[in-house]
Structure formats: structure tokens, C-alpha cells
C-alpha positions as CSV (number, residue, x, y, z in Angstrom):
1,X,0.0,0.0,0.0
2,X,1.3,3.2,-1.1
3,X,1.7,6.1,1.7
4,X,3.8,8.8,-0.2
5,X,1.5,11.6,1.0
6,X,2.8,15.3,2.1
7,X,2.9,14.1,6.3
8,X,3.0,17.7,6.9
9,X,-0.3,18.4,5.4
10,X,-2.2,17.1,8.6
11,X,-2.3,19.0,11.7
12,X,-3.0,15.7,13.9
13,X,-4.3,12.5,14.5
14,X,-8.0,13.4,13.5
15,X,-6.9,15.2,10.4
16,X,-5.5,11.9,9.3
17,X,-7.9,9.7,9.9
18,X,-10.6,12.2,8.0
19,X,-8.1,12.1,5.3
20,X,-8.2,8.6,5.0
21,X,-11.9,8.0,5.3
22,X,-12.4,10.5,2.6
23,X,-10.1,8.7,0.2
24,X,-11.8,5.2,0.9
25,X,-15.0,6.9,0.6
26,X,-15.9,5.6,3.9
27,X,-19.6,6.2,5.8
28,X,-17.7,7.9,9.2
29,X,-20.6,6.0,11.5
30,X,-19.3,2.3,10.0
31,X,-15.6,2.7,9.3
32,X,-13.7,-0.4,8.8
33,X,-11.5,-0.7,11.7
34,X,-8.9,-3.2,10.8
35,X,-8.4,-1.4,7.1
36,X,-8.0,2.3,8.7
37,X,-6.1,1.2,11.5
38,X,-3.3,-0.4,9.2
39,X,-3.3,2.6,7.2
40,X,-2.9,4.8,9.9
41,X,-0.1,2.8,11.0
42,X,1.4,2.3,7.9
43,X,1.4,6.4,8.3
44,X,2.7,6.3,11.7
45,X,6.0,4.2,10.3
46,X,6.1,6.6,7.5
47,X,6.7,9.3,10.1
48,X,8.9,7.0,11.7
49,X,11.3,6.1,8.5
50,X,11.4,10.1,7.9
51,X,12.4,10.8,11.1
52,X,9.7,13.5,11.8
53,X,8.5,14.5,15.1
54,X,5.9,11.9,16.2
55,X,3.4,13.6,18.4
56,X,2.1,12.0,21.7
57,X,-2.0,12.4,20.2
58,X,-0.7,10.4,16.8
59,X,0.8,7.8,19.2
60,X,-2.4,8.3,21.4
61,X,-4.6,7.8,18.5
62,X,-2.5,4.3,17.0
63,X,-3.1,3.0,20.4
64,X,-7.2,3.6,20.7
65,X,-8.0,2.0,17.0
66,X,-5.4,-0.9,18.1
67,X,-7.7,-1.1,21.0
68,X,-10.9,-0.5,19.0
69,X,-9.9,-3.0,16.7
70,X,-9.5,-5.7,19.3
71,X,-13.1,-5.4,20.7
72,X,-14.4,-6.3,17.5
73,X,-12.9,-9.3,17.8
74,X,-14.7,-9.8,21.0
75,X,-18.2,-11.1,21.8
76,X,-20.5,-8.0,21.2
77,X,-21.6,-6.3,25.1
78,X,-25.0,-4.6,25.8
79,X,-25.4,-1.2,27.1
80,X,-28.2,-1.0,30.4
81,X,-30.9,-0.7,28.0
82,X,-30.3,-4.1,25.9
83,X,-28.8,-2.1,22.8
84,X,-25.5,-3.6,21.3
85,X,-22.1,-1.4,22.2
86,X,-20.6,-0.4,18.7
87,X,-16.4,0.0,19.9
88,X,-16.2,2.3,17.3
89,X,-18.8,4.7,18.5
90,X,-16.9,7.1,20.2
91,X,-14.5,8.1,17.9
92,X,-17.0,8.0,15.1
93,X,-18.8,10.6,17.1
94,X,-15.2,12.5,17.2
95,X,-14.1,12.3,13.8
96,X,-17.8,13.4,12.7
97,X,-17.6,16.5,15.6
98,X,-14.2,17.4,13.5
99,X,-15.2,17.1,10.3
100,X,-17.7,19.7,10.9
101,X,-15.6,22.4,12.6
102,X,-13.3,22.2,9.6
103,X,-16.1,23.0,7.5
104,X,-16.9,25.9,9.6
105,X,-13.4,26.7,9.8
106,X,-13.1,26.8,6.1
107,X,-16.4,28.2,5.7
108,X,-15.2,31.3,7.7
109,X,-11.9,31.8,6.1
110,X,-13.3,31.8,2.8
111,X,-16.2,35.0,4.2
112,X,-12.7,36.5,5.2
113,X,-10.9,36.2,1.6
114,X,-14.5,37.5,0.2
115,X,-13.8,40.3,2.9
116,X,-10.7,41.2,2.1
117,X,-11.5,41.5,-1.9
118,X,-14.5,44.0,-1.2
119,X,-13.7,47.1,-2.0
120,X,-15.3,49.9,-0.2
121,X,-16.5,53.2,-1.6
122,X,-16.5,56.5,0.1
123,X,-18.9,57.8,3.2
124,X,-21.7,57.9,2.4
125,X,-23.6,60.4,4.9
126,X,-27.5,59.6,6.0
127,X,-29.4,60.8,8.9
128,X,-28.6,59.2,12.4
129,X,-32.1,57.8,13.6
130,X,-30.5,56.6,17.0
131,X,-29.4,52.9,16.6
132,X,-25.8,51.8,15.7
133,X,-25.8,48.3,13.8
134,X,-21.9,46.7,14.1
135,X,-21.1,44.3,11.8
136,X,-20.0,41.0,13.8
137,X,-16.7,39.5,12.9
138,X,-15.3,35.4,12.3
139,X,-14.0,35.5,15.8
140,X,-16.7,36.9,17.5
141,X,-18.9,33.9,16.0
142,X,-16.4,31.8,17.0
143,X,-16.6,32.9,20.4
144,X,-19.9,32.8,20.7
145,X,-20.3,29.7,19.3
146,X,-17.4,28.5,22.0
147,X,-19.7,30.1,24.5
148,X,-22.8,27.8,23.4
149,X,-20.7,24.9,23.3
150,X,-19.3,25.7,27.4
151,X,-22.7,26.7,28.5
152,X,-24.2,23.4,27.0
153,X,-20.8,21.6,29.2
154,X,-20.0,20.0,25.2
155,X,-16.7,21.4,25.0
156,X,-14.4,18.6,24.7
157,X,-11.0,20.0,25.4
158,X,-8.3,17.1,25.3
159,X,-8.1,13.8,23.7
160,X,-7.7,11.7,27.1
161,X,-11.0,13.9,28.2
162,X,-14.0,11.7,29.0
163,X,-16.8,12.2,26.4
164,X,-19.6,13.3,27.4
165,X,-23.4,11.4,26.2
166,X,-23.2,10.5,22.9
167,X,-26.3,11.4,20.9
168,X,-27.7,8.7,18.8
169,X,-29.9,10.7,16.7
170,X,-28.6,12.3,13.3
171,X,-29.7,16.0,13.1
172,X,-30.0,17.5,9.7
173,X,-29.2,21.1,8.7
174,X,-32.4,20.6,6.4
175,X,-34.2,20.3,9.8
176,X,-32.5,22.7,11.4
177,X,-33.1,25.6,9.3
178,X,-36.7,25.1,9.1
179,X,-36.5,25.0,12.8
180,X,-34.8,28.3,12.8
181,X,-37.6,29.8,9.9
182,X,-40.3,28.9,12.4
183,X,-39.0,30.1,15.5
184,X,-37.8,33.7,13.6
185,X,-41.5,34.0,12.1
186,X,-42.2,33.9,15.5
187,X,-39.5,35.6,17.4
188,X,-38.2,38.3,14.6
189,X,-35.7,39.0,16.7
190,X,-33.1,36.6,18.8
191,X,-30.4,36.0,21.1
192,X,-27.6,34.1,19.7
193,X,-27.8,31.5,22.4
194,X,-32.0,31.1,22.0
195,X,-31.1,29.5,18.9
196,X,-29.6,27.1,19.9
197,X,-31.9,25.9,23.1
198,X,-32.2,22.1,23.4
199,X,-29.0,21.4,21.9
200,X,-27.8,18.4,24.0
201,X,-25.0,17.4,21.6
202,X,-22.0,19.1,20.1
203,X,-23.7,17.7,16.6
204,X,-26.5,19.1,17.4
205,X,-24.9,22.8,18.4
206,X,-22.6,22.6,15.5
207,X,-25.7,21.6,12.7
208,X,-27.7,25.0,14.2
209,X,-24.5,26.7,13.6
210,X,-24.2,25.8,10.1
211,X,-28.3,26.4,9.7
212,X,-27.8,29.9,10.4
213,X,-25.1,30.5,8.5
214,X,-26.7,29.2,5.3
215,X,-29.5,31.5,6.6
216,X,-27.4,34.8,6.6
217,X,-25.9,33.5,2.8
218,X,-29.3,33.3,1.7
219,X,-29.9,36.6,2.8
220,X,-33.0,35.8,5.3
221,X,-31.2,36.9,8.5
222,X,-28.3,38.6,9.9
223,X,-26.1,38.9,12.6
224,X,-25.6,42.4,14.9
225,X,-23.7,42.6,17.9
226,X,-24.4,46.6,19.4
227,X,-20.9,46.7,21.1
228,X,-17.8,44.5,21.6
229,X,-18.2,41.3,23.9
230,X,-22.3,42.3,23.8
231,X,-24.1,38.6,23.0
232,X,-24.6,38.4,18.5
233,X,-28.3,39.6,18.1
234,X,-30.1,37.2,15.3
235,X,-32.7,39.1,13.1
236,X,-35.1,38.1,10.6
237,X,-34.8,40.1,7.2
């Protein structure tokens, strides 16, 4: 098997393992354990041969789908309720959490390259009529979103961390934005964090997320935030 692939393109463990269920064109909720797991590894001696810095999380991460792989080779366990224990579960649940942020993260840096290539024409003076609207950055979105995420206690903050319940059910940005539609017919005008009330899984925060901002590209809402640190304001338009 052939692993002459740029090693410093991933910036850890998870990176690689997307990268390897993308080119397999594996479902992320049923990956093959034994197959990744020898590619990863035949990655890991790549690293090895090269003598590049091996990181303790790539180490980390050869060790759990050695691990994982070895419980499939077990009898299968029941959870309290009767339902069968998938080993592969957890990290399926990690690698999908991931996947997602990168989106957003390469969802954001393309609005900023969009930014950056506007060009802005001269003042333009109109009467004051008392409100100041300020435009709300990547990083305050971020934040915010952080801020969801830590008020939720979803924030998973180290790879040796305990996760927290995994969510079974699949939550659809489809879904979510008519969610949104309804509740902003209703509610023309929102806090940030109301929209995302209920969310009991980072999937679920991260899929509201990405509903609104597919709502402020399709030019039905917008983001305001009156000053600095001030929680984003969602309106209907």
C-alpha cells in the first residue's frame, strides 16, 4: 500500500484519519477498523522512517484503534438498555464533531478572503435615527459559538478527556433551518444563544450553527452585535 503523502499536510491524528476515510470513501458511522487502522499505522512508520517529530496524540490515536480493533474481535456487550455497544462509537462521534468544525473553519476563512477583496467606496452620509448596527466578525462567531458549546458543558477540550453522552440521533441542517424559519417568524428577533436551546450534543450545536449561517448566505437573517463582547443579536430580514 502506497503512503507517499505530504505528512505535513495534517495537523493531527483526526486530520488523518478524516483524510483517510475521505479517500476510501468511507460512511464515518461504520468505518472499517482493521483497514484504517493499518493505514494509519502504515502512516505512523512513514513518520517514523522520515524521522519526523511523532506527536504524543498520533501515538495516542495508533493506540485507541489498536484497541478498538481488538473489541471487535470480542463477543459484542449490551449497554443497560439491551442495545449492542458499537467500539467504534466514540471516535465516530469524534471524527464526525471534526469534520464539521473544519467545515466551519473553512467556511469562515473563505467569508474572510470574500472580505478582504470587497472594495469599499467613500462615506456615504445619511441621517442618524439613534441605533448603531456593528457588523460582527469570524472571531466573535467563533466565540460565541465557544460560548454555546461551554454553557451546554459540550466542549471537549483534550483527547484523554471523558466524552460526554453520545447522541444517537442524526440531526439534519435541512431540519435545522426550518426549525430556525419557524421560531424567527415567531420571534423576529433573537439572542444568539436562543437558537440554539435544546442542543444536547455538540452535533446538534454545530448543525444549528451551520443552519444559520446558510440562513445569513441566503440573505433571510443577519447577525448584529451593538458593542464588543455584547451577546450576537439574530434578526429576521
Amino acid at each position: 500500500m502506497n503512503y507517499e503523502i505530504k505528512l505535513e499536510e495534517f495537523q493531527g491524528p483526526f486530520d488523518l484519519l478524516l483524510h483517510l476515510v475521505n479517500k476510501n470513501e468511507i460512511d464515518i458511522f461504520d468505518i472499517p477498523i482493521a483497514s484504517i487502522t493499518s493505514q494509519y499505522l502504515g502512516y505512523i512508520d512513514k513518520m517514523k522512517e522520515k524521522n519526523l517529530e511523532l506527536t504524543s496524540e498520533f501515538i495516542l490515536m495508533a493506540s485507541r484503534l489498536i484497541e478498538i480493533k481488538s473489541k471487535m474481535l470480542l463477543p459484542v456487550e449490551e449497554d443497560d438498555e439491551g442495545e449492542e455497544i458499537d467500539p467504534r462509537e466514540e471516535l465516530a462521534q469524534r471524527l464526525y464533531e471534526y469534520k464539521i468544525f473544519k467545515e466551519i473553519s473553512a467556511f469562515m476563512k473563505e467569508k474572510e478572503v470574500m472580505y478582504m477583496k470587497t472594495y469599499f467606496k467613500d462615506p456615504e452620509y445619511i441621517p442618524f435615527n439613534g441605533e448603531v448596527e456593528t457588523p460582527v466578525d469570524v472571531q466573535e462567531l467563533l466565540r460565541s459559538l465557544r460560548n454555546v458549546l461551554a454553557a451546554n458543558n459540550l466542549i471537549l477540550e483534550g483527547e484523554d478527556k471523558d466524552i460526554h453522552t453520545i447522541q444517537k440521533e442524526v440531526v439534519r441542517i435541512e431540519d435545522k433551518i426550518r426549525d430556525l424559519e419557524v421560531l424567527l417568524s415567531e420571534n423576529p428577533t433573537i439572542k444568539f444563544s436562543m437558537a440554539f436551546k435544546g442542543a444536547k450534543s455538540v452535533q446538534a450545536v454545530v448543525v444549528t450553527f451551520l443552519a444559520l449561517l446558510q440562513l445569513v448566505k441566503n440573505n433571510m437573517v443577519k447577525f448584529r452585535q451593538d458593542k464588543n463582547f455584547d451577546e450576537i443579536i439574530i434578526s429576521r430580514m
